[in-house]
mmCIF file of the N, C-alpha and C atoms, coordinates in Angstrom:
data_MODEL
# 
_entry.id   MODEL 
# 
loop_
_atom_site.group_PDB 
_atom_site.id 
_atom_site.type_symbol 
_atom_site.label_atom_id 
_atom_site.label_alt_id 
_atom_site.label_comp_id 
_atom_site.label_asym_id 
_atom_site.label_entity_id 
_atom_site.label_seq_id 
_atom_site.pdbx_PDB_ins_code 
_atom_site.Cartn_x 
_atom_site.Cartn_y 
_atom_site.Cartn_z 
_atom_site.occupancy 
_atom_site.B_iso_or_equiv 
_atom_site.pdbx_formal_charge 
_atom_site.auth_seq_id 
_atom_site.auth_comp_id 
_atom_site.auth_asym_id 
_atom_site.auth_atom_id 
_atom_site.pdbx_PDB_model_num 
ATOM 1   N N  . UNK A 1 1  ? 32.361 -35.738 137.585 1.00 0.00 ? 1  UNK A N  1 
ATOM 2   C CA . UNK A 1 1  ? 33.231 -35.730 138.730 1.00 0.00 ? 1  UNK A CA 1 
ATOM 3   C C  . UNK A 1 1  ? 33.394 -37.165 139.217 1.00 0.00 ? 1  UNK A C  1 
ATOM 4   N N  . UNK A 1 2  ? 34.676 -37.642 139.699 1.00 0.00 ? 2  UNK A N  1 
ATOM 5   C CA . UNK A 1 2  ? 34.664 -38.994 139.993 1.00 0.00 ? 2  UNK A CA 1 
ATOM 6   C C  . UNK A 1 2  ? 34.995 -38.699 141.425 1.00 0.00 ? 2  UNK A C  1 
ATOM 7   N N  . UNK A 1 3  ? 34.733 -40.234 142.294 1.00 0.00 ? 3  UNK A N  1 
ATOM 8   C CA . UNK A 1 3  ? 34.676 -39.936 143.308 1.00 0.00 ? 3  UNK A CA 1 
ATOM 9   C C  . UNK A 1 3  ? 35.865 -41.172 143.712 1.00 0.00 ? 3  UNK A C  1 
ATOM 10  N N  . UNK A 1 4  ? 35.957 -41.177 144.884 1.00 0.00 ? 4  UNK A N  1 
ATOM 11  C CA . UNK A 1 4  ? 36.966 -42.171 145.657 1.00 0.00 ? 4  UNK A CA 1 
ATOM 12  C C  . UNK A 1 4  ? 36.056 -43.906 145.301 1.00 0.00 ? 4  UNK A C  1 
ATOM 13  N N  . UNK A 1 5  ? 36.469 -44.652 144.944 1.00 0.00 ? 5  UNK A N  1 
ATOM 14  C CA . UNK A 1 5  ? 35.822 -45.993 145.365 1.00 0.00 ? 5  UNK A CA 1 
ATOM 15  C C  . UNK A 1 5  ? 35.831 -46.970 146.358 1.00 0.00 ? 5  UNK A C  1 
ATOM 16  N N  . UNK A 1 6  ? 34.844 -46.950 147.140 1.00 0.00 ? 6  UNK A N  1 
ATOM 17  C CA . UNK A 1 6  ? 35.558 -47.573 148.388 1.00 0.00 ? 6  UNK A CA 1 
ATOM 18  C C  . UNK A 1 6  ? 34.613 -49.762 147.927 1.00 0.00 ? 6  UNK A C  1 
ATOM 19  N N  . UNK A 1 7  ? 34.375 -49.437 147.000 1.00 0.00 ? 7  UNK A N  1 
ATOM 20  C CA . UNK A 1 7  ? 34.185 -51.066 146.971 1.00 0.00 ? 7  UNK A CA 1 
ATOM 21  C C  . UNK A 1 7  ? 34.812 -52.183 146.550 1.00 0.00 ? 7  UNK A C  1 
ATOM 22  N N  . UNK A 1 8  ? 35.470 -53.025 146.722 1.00 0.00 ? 8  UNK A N  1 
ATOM 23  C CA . UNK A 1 8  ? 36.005 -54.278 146.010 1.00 0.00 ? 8  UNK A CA 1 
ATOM 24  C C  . UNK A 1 8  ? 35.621 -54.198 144.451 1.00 0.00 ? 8  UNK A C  1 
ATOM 25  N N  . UNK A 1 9  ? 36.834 -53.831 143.664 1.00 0.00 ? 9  UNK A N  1 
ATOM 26  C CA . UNK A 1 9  ? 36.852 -54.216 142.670 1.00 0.00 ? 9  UNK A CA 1 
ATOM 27  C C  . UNK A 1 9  ? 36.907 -55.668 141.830 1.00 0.00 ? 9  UNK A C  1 
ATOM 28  N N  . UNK A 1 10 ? 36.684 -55.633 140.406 1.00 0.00 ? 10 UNK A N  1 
ATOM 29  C CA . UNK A 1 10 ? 36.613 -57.294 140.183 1.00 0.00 ? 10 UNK A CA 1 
ATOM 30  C C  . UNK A 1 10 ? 38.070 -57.206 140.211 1.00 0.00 ? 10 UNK A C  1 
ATOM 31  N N  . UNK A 1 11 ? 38.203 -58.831 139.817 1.00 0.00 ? 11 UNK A N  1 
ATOM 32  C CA . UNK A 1 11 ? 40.150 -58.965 139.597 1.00 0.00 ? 11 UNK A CA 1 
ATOM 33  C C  . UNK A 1 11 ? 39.828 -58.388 139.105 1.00 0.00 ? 11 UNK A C  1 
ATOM 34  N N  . UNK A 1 12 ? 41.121 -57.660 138.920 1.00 0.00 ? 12 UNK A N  1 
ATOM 35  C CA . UNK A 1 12 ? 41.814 -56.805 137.583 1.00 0.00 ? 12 UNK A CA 1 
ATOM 36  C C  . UNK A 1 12 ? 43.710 -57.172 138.187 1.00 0.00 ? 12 UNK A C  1 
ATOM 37  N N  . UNK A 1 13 ? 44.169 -56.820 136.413 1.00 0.00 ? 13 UNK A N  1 
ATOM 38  C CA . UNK A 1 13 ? 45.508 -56.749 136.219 1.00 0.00 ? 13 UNK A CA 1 
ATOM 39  C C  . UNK A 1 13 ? 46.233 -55.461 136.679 1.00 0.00 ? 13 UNK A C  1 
ATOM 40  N N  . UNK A 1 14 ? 46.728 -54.835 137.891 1.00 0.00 ? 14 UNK A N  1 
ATOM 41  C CA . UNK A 1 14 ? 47.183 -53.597 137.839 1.00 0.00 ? 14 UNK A CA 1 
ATOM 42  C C  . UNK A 1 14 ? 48.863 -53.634 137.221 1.00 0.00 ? 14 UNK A C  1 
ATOM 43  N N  . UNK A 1 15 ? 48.728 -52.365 136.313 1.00 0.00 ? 15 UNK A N  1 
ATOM 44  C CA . UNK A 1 15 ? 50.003 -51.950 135.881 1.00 0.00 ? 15 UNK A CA 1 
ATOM 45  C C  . UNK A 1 15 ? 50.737 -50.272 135.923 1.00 0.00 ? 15 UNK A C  1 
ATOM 46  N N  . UNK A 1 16 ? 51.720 -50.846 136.444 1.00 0.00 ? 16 UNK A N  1 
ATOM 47  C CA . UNK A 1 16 ? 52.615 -49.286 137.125 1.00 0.00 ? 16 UNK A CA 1 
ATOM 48  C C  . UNK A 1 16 ? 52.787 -48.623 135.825 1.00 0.00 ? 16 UNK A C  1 
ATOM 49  N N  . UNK A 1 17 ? 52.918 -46.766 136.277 1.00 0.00 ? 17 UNK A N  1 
ATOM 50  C CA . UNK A 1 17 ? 53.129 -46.296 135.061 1.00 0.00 ? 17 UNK A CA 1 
ATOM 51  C C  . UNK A 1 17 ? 54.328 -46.763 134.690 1.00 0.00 ? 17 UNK A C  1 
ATOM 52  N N  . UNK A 1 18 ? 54.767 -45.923 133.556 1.00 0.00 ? 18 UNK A N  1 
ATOM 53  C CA . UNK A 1 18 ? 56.794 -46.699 132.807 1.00 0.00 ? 18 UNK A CA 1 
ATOM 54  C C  . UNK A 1 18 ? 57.050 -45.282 133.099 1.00 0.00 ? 18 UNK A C  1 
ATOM 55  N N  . UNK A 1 19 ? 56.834 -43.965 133.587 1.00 0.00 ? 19 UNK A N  1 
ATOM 56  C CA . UNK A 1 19 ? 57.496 -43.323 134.149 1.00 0.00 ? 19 UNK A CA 1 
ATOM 57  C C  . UNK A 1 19 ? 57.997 -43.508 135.563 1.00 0.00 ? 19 UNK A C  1 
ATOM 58  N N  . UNK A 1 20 ? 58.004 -44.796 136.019 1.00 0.00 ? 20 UNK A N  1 
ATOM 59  C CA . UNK A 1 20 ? 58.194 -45.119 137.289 1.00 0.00 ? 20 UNK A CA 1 
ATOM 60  C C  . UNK A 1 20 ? 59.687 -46.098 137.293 1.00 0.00 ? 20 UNK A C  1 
ATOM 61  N N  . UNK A 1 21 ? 60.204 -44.934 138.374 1.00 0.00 ? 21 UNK A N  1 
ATOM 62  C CA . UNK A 1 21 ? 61.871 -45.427 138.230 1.00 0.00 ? 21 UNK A CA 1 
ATOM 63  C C  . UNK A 1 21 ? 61.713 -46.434 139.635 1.00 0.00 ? 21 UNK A C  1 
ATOM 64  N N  . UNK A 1 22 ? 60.994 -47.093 140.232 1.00 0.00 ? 22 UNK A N  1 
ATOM 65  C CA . UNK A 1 22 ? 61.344 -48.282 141.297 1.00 0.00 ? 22 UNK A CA 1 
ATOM 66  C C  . UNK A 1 22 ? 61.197 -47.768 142.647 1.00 0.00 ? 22 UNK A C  1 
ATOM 67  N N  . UNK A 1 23 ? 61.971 -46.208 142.769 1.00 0.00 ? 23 UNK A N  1 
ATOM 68  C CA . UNK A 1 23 ? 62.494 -45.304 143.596 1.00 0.00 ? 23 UNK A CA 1 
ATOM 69  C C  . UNK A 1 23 ? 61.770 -44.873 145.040 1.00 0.00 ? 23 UNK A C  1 
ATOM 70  N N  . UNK A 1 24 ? 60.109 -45.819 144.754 1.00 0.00 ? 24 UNK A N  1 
ATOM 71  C CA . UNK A 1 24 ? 58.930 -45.376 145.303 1.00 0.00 ? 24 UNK A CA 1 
ATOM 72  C C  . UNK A 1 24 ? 58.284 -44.094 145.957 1.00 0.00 ? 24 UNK A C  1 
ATOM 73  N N  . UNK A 1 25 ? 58.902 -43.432 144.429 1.00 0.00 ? 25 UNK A N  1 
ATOM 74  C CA . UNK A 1 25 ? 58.254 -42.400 144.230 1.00 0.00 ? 25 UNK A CA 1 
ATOM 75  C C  . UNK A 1 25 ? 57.020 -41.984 144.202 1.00 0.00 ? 25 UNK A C  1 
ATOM 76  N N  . UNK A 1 26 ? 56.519 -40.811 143.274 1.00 0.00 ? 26 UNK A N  1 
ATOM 77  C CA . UNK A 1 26 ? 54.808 -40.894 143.140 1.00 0.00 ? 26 UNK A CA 1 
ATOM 78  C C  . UNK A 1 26 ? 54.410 -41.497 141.865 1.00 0.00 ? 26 UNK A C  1 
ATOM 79  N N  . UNK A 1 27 ? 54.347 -42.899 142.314 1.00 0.00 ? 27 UNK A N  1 
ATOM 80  C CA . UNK A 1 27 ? 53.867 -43.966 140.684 1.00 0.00 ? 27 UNK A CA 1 
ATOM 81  C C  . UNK A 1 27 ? 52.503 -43.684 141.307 1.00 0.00 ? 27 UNK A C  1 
ATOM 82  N N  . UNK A 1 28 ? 51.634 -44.302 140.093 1.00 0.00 ? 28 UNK A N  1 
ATOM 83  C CA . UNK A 1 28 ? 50.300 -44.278 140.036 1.00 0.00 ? 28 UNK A CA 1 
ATOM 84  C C  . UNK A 1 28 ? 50.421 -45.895 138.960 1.00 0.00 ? 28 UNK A C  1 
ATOM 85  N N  . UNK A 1 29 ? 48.867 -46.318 139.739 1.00 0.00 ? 29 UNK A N  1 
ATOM 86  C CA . UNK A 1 29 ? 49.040 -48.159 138.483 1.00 0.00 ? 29 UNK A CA 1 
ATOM 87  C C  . UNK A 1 29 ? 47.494 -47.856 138.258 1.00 0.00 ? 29 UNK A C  1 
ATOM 88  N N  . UNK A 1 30 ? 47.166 -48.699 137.215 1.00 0.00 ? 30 UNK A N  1 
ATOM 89  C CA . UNK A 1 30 ? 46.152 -48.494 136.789 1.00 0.00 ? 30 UNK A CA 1 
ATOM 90  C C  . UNK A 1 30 ? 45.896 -49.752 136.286 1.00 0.00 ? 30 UNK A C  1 
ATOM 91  N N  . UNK A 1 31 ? 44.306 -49.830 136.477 1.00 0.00 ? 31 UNK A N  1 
ATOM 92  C CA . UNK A 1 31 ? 43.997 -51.546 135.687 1.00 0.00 ? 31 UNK A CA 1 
ATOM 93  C C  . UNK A 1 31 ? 42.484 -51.492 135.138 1.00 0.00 ? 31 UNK A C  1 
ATOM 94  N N  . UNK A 1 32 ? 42.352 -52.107 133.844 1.00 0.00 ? 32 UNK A N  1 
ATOM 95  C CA . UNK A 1 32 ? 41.073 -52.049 133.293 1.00 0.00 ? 32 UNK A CA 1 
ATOM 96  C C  . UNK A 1 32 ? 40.048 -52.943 134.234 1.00 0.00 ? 32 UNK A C  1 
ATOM 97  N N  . UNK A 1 33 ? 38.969 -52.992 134.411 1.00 0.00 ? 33 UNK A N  1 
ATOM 98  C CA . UNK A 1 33 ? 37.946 -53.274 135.262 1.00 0.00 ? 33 UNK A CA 1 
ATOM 99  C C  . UNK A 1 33 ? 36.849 -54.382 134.692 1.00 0.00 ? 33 UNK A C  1 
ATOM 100 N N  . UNK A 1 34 ? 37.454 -55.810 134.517 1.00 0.00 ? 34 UNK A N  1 
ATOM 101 C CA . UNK A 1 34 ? 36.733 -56.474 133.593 1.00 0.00 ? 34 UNK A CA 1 
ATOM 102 C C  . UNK A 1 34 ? 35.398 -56.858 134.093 1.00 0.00 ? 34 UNK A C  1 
ATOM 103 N N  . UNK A 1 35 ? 34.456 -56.278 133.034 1.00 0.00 ? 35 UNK A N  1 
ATOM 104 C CA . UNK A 1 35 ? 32.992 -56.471 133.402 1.00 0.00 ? 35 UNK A CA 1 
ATOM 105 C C  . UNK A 1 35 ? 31.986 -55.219 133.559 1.00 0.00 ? 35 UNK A C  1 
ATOM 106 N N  . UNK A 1 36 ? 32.601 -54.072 134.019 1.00 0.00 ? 36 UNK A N  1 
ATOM 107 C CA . UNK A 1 36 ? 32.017 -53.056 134.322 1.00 0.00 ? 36 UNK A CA 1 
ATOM 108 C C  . UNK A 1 36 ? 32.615 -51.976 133.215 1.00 0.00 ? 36 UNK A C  1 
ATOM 109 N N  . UNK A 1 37 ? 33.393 -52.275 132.330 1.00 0.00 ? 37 UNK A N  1 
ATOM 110 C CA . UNK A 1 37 ? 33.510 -50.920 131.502 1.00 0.00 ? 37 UNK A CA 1 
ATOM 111 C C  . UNK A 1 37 ? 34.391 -50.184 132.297 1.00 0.00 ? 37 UNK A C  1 
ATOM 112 N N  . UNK A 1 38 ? 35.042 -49.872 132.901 1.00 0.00 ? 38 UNK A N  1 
ATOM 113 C CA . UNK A 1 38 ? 36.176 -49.045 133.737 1.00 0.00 ? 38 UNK A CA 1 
ATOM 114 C C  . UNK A 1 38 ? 37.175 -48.738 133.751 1.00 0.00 ? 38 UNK A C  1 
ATOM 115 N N  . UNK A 1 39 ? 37.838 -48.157 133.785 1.00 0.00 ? 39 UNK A N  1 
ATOM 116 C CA . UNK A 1 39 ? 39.521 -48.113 134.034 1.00 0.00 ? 39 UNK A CA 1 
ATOM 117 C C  . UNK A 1 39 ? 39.558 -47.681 135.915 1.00 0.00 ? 39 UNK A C  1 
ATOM 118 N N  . UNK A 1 40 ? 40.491 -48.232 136.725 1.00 0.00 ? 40 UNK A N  1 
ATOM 119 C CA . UNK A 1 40 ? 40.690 -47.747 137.891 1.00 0.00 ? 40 UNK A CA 1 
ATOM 120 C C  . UNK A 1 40 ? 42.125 -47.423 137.947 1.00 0.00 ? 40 UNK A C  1 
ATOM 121 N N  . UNK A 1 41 ? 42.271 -46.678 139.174 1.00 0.00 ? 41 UNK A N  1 
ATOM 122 C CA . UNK A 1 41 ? 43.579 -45.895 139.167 1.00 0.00 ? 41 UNK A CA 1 
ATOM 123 C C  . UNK A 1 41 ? 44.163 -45.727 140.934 1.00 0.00 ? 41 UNK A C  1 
ATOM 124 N N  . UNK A 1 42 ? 45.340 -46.117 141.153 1.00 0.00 ? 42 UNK A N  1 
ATOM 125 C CA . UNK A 1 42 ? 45.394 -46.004 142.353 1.00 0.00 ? 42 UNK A CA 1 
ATOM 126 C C  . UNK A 1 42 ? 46.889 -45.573 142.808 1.00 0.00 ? 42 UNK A C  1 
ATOM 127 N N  . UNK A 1 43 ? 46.880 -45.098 144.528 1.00 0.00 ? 43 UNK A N  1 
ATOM 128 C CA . UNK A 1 43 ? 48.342 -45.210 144.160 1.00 0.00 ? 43 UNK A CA 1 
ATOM 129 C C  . UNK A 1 43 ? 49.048 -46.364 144.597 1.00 0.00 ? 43 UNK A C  1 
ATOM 130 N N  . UNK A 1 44 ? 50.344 -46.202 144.025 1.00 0.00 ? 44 UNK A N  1 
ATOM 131 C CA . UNK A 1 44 ? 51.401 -47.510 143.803 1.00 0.00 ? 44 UNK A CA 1 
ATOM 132 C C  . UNK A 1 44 ? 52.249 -47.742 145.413 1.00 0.00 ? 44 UNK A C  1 
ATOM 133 N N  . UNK A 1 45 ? 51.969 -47.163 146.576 1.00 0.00 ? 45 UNK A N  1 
ATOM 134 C CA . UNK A 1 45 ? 52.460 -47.263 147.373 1.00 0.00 ? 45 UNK A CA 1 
ATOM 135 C C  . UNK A 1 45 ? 51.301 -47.184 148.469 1.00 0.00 ? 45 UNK A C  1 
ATOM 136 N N  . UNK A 1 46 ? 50.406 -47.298 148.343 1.00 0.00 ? 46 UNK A N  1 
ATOM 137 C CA . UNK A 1 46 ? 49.237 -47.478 149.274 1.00 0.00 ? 46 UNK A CA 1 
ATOM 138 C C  . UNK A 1 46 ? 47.631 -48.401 148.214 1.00 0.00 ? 46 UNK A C  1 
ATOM 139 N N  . UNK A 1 47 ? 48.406 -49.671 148.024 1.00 0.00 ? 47 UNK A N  1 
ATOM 140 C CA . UNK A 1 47 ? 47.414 -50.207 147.160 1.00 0.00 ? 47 UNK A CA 1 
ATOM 141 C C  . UNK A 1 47 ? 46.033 -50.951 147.712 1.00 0.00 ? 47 UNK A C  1 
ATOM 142 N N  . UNK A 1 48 ? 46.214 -50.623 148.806 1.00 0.00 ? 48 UNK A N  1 
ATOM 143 C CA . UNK A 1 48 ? 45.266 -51.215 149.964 1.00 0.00 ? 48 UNK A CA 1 
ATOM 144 C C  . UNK A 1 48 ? 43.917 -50.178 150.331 1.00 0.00 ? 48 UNK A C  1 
ATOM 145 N N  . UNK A 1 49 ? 44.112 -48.686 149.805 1.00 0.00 ? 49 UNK A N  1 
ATOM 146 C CA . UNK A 1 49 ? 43.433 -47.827 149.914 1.00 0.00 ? 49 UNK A CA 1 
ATOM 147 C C  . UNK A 1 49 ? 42.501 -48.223 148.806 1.00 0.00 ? 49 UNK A C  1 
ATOM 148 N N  . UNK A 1 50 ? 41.228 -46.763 149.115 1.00 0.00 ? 50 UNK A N  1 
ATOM 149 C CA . UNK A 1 50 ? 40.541 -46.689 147.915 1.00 0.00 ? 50 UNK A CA 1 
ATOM 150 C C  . UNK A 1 50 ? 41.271 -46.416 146.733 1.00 0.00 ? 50 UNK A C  1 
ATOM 151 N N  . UNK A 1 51 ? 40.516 -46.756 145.607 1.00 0.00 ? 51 UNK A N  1 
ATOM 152 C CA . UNK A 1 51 ? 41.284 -46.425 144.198 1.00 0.00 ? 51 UNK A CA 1 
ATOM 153 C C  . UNK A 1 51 ? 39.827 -45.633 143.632 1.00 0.00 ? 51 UNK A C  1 
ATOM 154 N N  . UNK A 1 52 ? 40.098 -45.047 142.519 1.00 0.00 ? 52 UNK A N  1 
ATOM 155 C CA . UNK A 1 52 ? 39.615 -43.898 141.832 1.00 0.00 ? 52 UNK A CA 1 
ATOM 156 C C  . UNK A 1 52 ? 39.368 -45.087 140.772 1.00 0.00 ? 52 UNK A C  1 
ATOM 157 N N  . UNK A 1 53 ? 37.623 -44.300 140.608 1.00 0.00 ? 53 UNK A N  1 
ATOM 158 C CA . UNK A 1 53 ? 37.165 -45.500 138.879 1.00 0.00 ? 53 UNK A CA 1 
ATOM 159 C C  . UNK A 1 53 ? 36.815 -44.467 138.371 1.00 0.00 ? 53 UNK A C  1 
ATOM 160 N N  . UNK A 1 54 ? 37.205 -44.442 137.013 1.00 0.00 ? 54 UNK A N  1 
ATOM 161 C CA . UNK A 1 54 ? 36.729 -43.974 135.879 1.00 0.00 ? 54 UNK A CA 1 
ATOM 162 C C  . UNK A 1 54 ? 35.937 -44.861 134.684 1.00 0.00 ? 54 UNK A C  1 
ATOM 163 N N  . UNK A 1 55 ? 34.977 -44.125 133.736 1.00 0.00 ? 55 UNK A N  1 
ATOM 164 C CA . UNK A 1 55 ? 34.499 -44.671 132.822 1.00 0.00 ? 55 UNK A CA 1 
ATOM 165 C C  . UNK A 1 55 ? 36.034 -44.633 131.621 1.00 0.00 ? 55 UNK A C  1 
ATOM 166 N N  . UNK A 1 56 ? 35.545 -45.810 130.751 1.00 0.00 ? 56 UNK A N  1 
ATOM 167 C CA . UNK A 1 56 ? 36.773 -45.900 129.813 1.00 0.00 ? 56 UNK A CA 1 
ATOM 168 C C  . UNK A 1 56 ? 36.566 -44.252 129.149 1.00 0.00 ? 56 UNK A C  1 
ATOM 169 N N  . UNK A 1 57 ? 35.959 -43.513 128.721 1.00 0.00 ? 57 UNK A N  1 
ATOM 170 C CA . UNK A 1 57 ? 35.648 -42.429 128.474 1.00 0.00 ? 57 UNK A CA 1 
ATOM 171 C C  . UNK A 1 57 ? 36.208 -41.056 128.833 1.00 0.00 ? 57 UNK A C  1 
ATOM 172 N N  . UNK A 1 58 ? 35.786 -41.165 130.374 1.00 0.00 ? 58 UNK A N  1 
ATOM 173 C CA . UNK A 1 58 ? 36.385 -40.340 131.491 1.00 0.00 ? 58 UNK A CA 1 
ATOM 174 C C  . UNK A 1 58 ? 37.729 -40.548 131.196 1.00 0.00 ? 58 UNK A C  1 
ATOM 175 N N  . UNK A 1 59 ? 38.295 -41.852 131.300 1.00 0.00 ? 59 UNK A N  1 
ATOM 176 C CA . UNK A 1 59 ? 39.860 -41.931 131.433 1.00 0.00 ? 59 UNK A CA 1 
ATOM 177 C C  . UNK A 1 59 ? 40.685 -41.398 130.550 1.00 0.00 ? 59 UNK A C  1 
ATOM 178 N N  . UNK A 1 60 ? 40.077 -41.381 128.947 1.00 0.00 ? 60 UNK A N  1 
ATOM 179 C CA . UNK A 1 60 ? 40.654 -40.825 127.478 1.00 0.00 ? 60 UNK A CA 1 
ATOM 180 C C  . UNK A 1 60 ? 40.553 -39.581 128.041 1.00 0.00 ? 60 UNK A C  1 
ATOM 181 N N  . UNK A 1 61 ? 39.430 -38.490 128.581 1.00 0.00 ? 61 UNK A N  1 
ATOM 182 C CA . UNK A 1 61 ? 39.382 -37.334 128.515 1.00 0.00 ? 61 UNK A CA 1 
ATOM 183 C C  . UNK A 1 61 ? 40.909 -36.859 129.574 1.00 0.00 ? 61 UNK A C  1 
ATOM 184 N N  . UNK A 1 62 ? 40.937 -37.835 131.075 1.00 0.00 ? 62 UNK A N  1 
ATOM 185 C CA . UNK A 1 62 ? 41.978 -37.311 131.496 1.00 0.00 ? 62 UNK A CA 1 
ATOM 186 C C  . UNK A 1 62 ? 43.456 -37.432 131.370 1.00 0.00 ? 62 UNK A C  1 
ATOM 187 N N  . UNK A 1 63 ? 43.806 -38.384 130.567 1.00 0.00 ? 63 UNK A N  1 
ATOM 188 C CA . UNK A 1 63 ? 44.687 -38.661 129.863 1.00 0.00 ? 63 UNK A CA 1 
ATOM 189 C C  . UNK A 1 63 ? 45.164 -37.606 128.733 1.00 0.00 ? 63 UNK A C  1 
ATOM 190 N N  . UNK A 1 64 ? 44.366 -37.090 127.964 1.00 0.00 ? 64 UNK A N  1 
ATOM 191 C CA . UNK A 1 64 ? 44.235 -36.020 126.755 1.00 0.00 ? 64 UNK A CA 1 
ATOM 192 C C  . UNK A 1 64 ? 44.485 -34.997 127.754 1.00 0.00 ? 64 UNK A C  1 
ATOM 193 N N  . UNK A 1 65 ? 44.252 -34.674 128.672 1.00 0.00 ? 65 UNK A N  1 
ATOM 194 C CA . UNK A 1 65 ? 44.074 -33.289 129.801 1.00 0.00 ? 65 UNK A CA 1 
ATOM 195 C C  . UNK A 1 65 ? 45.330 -33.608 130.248 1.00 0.00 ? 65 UNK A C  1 
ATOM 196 N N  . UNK A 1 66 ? 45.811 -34.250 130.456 1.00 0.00 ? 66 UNK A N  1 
ATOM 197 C CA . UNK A 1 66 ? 47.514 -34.582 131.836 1.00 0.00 ? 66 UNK A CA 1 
ATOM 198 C C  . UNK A 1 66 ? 48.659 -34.651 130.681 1.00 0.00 ? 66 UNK A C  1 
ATOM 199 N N  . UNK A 1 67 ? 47.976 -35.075 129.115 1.00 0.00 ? 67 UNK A N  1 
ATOM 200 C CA . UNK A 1 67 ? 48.849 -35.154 128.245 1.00 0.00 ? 67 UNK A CA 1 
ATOM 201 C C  . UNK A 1 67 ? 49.416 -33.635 127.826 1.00 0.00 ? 67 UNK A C  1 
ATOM 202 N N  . UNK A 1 68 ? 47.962 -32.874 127.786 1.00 0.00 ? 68 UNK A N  1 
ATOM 203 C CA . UNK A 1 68 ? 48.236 -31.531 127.311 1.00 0.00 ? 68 UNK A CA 1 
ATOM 204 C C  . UNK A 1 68 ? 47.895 -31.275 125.806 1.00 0.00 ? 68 UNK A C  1 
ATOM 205 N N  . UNK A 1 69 ? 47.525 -31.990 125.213 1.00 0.00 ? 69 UNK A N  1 
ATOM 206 C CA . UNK A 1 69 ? 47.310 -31.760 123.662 1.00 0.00 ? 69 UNK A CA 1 
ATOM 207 C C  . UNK A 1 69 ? 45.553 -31.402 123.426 1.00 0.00 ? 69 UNK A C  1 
# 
């Protein structure tokens, strides 16, 4: 189970999904977590909030799950 992260992440590069039409819609960005093994995930219109960490692991499993295959 992952939880909310409320700590300062390292830099990281965040990148918007490419299903994201500009429209500021419901994008989600995501950025690998250099140093800690991570992927984080947040949303694209409140980037100031907590963001959600996953293990690189975790992230394949929910990716494979949202993909559907």
């Amino acid at each position: 189970m992952t939880t909310p992260c409320t700590s300062t992440p390292p830099p990281a590069v965040w990148r918007r999904s490419t299903f994201s039409d500009g429209s500021g819609g419901n994008c989600v960005e995501i950025a690998v977590l250099p140093g800690v093994e991570a992927v984080a995930v947040r949303d694209s219109k409140t980037p100031d909030r907590p963001h959600l960490r996953f293990s690189r692991q975790q992230f394949a499993v929910l990716i494979t799950a949202l993909a559907g295959d």
